[in-house]
C-alpha distance (Angstrom), angle and dihedral (degrees) to the residues before:
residue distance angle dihedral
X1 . . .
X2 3.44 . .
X3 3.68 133.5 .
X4 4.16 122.9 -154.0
X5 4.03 124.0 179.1
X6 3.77 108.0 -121.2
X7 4.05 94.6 -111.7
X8 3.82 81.6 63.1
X9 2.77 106.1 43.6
X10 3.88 94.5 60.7
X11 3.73 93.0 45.0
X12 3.86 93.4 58.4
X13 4.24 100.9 27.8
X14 3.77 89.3 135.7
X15 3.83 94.3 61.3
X16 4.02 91.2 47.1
X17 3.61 95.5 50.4
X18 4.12 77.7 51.8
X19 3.67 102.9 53.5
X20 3.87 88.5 36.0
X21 3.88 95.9 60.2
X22 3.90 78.2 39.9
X23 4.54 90.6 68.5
X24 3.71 86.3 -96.3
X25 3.60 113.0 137.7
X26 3.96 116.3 -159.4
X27 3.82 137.5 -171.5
X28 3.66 123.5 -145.5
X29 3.66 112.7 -145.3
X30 3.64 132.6 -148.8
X31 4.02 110.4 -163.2
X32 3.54 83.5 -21.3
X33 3.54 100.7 -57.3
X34 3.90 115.2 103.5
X35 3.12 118.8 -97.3
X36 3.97 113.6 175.8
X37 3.90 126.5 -4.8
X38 4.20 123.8 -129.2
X39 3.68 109.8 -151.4
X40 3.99 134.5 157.1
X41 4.23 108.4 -82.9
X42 3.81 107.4 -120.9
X43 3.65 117.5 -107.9
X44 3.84 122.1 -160.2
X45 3.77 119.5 -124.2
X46 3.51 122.6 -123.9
X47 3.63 119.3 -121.6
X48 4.09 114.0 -111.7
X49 3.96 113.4 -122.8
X50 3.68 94.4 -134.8
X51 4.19 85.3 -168.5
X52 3.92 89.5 60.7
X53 3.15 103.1 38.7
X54 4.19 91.3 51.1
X55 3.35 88.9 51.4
X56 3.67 94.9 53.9
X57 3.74 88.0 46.2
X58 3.55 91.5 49.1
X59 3.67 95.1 51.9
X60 3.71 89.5 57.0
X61 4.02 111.0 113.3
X62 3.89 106.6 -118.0
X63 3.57 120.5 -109.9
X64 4.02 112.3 -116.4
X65 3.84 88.9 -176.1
X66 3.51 117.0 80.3
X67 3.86 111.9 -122.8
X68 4.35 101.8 -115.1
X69 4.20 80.1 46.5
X70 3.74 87.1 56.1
X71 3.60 92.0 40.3
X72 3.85 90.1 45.7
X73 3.98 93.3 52.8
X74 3.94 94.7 41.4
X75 3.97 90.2 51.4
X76 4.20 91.2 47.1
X77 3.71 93.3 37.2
X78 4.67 85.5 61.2
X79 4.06 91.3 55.2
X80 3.33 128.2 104.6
């Protein structure tokens, strides 16, 4: 946590907001004593349709190539 003198603090708002939304938490001080505290807003999390998103998965063609084969061919296919 993070303190900031008020002055600051309004000179370089943009960059708070910033490392806020970043997980930074930050105190705003007042004569050194804090004053107010700038932290990320909560956002609630949506709930995964398991149903939909199996069926997406499920519509998926499979892959006959193994992945480090795929890998292999995509890396030799880029040279020169």
């Amino acid at each position: 946590m993070d303190g900031i003198n008020l002055a600051d603090a309004k000179a370089h708002f943009s960059e708070l907001i910033d490392r806020a939304a970043a997980g930074d938490t930050i105190d705003i001080l007042r004569r050194g004593k804090p004053v107010a505290r700038l932290e990320a807003a909560k956002r609630p999390r949506k709930a995964i349709d398991a149903a939909r998103l199996r069926k997406l998965t499920d519509s998926l063609p499979v892959q006959t190539e193994s992945a480090a084969d795929f890998t292999r061919a995509m890396r030799d296919d880029d040279r020169y």
